[in-house]
C-alpha positions in Angstrom: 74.5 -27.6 70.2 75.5 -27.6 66.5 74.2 -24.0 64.6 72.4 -26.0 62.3 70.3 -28.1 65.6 70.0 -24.6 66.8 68.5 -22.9 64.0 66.3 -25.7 63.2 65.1 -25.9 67.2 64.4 -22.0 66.8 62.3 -22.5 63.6 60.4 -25.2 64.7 59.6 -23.4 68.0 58.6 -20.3 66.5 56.0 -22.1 64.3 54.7 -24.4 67.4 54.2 -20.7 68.6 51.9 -19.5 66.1 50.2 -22.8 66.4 49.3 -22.5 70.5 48.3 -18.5 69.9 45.7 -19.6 67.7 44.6 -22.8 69.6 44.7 -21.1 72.7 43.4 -17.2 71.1 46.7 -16.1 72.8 48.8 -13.4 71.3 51.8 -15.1 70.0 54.2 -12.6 71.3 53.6 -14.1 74.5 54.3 -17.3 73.6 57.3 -16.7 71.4 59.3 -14.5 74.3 58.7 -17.3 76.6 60.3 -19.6 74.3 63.1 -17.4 73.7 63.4 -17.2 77.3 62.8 -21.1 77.5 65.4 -21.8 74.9 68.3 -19.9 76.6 68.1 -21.0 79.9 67.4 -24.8 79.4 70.4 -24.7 76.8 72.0 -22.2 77.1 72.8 -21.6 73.6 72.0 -17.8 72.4 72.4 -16.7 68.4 75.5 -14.6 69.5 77.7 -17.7 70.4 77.3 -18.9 66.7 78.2 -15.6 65.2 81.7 -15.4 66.9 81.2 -11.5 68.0 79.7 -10.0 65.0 76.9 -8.3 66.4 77.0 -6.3 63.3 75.8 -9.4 61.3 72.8 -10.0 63.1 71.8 -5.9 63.5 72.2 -6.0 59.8 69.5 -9.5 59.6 67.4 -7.7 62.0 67.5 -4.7 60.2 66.5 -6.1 56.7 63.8 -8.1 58.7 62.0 -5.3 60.2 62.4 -3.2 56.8 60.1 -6.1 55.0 57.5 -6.3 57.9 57.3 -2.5 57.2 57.0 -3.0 53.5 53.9 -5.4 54.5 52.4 -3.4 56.5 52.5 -0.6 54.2 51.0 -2.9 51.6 48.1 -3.0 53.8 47.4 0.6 54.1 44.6 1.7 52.0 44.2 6.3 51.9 40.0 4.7 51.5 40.4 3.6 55.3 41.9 6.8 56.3 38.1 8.3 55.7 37.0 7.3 58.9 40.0 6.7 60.6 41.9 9.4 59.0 41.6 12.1 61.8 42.5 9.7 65.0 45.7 8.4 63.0 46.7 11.8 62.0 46.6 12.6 66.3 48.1 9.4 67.1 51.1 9.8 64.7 51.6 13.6 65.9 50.6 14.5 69.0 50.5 11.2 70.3 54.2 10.7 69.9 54.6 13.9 71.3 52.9 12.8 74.5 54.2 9.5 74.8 57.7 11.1 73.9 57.8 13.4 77.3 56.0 10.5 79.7 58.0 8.5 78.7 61.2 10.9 79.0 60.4 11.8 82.1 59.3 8.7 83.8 62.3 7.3 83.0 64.2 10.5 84.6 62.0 9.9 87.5 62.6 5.8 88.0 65.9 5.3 86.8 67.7 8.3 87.5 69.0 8.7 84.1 70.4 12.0 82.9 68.0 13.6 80.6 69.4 12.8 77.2 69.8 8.9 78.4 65.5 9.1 79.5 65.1 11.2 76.0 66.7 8.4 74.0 64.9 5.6 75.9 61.5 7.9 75.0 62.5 8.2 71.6 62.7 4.4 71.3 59.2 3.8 73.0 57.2 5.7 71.1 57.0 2.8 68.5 54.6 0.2 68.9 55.7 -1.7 66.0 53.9 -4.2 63.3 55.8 -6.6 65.1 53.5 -6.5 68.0 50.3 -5.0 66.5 49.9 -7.5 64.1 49.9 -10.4 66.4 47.6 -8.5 68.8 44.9 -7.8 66.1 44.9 -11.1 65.1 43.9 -12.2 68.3 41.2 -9.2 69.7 39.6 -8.8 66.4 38.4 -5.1 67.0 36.0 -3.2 64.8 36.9 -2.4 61.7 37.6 1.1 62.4 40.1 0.4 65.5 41.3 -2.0 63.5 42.2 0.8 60.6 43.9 3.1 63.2 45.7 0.4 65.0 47.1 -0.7 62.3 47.9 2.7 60.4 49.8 3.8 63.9 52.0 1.1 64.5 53.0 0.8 61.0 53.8 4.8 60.1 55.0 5.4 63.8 57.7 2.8 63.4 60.3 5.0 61.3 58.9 8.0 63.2 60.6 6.5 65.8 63.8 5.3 64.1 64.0 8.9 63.0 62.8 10.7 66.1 65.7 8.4 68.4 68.7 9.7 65.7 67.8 12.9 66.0 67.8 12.3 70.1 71.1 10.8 69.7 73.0 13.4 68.1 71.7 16.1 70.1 72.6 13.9 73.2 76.2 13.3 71.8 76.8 17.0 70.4 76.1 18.5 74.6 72.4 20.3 73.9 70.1 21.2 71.2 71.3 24.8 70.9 74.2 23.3 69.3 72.8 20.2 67.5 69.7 22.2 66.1 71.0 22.6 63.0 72.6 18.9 62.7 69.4 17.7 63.9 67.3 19.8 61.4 69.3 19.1 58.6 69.7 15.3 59.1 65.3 15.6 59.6 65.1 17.1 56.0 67.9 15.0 54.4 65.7 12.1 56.1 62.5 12.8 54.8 64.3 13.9 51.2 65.8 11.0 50.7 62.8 8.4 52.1 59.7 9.8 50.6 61.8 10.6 47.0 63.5 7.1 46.8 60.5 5.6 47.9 58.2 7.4 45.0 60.8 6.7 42.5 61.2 2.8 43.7 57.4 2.8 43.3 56.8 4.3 40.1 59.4 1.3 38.5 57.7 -1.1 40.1 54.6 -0.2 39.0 55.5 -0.1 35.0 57.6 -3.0 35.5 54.4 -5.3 37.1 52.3 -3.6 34.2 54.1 -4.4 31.3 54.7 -8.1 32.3 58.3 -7.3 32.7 58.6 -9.6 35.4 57.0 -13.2 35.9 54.6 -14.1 37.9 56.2 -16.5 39.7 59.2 -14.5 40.0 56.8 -10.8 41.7 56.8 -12.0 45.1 60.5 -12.4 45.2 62.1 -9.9 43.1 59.9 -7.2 45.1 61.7 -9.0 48.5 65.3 -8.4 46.9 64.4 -4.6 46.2 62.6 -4.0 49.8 66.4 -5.4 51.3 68.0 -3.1 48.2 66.1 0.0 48.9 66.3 -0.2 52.9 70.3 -0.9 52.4 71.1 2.2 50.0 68.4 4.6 51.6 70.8 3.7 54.9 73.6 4.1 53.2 72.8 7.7 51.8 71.1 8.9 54.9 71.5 7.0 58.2 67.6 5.2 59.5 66.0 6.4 56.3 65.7 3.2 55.2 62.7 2.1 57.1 60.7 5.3 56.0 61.8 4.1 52.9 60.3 0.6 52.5 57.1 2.0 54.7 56.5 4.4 51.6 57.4 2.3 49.2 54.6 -0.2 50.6 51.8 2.3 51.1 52.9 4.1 47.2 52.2 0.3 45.5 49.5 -0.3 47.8 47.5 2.5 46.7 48.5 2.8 42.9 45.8 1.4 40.5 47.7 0.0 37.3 48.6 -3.7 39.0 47.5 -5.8 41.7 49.5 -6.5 44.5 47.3 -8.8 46.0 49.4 -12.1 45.2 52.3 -10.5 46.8 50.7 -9.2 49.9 49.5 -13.3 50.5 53.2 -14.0 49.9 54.6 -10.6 52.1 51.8 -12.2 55.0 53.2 -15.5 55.3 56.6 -14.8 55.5 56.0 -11.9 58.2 54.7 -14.4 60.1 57.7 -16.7 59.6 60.0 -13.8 60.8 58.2 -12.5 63.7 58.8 -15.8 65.0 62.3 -16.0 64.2 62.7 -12.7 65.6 61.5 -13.1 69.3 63.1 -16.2 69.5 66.3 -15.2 68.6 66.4 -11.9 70.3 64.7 -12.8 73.7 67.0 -15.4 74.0 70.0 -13.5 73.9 69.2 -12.2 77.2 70.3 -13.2 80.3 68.0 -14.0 83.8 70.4 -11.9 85.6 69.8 -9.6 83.5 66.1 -9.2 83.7 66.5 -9.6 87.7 68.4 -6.3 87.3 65.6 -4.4 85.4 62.2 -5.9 85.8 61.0 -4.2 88.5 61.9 -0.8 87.1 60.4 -1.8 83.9 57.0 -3.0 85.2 57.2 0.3 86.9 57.9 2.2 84.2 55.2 0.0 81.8 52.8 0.8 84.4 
């Protein structure tokens, strides 16, 4: 299969996805990992056999994927809601992690007999839900508007809580202990947090007088504000490894909440295309795995899920 009948197969696929979780009010992450799935096996054709071995390539699409889904979602997130919902987010996004941190951790010591800092990395990792996969979901279950609030609130903010929270993992896994990664790990935290919430504000505060003194055309807004959520998430990276998607999740929430413009044009554009990469996403990633593969694991994983 040519790249080009590939790419065009996933697209198509991913948008006859959407279409059968509406018609059937199924959650289209269902749909889209079967198709992944689907795709692979009956072609056997997987996104890595186009990119000649540069995985890096397609961690760096990936990457700049996830950081506008963040963006997004951050437009979405309004300090009003947080006056009912404000006190279960706050738990959710702290303790929360916490807890599902150490089940996690040791669950995975328990099942797969990792050493600890292998289980502590795989907690670190599944402590996100993800916009990815809440978005779809609400879309579907239609909870109250309150549940609604905090679902969406969690999965967004918890995302580079987990980014961050799996770095710090790592380098006390690869340094022997925390004894003697504390003050790596402490360092790296602040130099995280420095560098997303500061670039984020500052990011922000252009924006804002930019959009407010007609600086940028209207028919330009939408896009210009994608090339600076791939620009930001890129440089915060580059200064301080996984600060980029704290980053872009700030920057979203900071415009969402300012007063001056309206970002509600761009959050109909942000919307569409989310739902245009979610599907690109599954596809592409499920089907880069193999069956043998998943014979390996999925009993440990339906374990460990349970």
């Amino acid at each position: 299969m040519t790249p080009l009948a590939y790419l065009a197969l996933v697209l198509a696929l991913g948008i006859l996805a959407q279409w059968l979780s509406w018609r059937l009010k199924l959650p289209s992450i269902l749909i889209l990992l079967a198709f992944g799935f689907g795709l692979s096996l009956t072609t056997g054709a997987r996104i890595d056999d186009y990119l000649g071995g540069q995985t890096d390539t397609l961690l760096a699409v990936v990457g700049i994927f996830v950081a506008i889904i963040l963006f997004e979602g951050g437009l979405t997130l309004k300090f009003s809601e947080l006056r009912e919902a404000g006190s279960p987010v706050i738990r959710l996004c702290s303790l929360g992690v916490v807890v599902a941190f150490a089940l996690t951790t040791i669950a995975a010591r328990c099942i797969f007999d990792w050493q600890w800092p292998v289980a502590a990395l795989l907690g670190a990792i599944l402590v996100v839900t993800g916009p990815t996969v809440v978005g779809p979901l609400l879309r579907v279950i239609k909870p109250t508007r309150k549940i609604t609030s905090i679902v969406k609130w969690e999965g967004i903010v918890v995302d580079p809580i987990g980014a961050i929270l799996a770095v710090l993992v790592f380098q006390v896994a690869v340094s022997g202990g925390f004894q003697d990664a504390s003050k790596t790990v402490f360092l790296a935290l602040g130099r995280t947090l420095l560098v997303g919430i500061l670039l984020a504000i500052v990011l922000a505060r252009i924006i804002e007088q930019l959009l407010k003194r007609h600086l940028i055309p209207d028919f330009l807004e939408s896009v210009f504000l994608l090339a600076v959520v791939a620009v930001a998430f890129a440089a915060s990276n580059a200064i301080q490894e996984e600060s980029g998607l704290l980053t872009v999740t700030v920057l979203g929430i900071a415009l969402a909440n300012q007063k001056s413009v309206s970002v509600r044009d761009i959050l109909e554009f942000k919307e569409n295309l989310r739902v245009l990469i979610i599907s690109l996403l599954f596809i592409l990633l499920s089907g880069r795995i193999a069956p043998e593969d998943l014979r390996e694991v999925v009993v440990p994983s339906l374990i460990l899920l349970a």
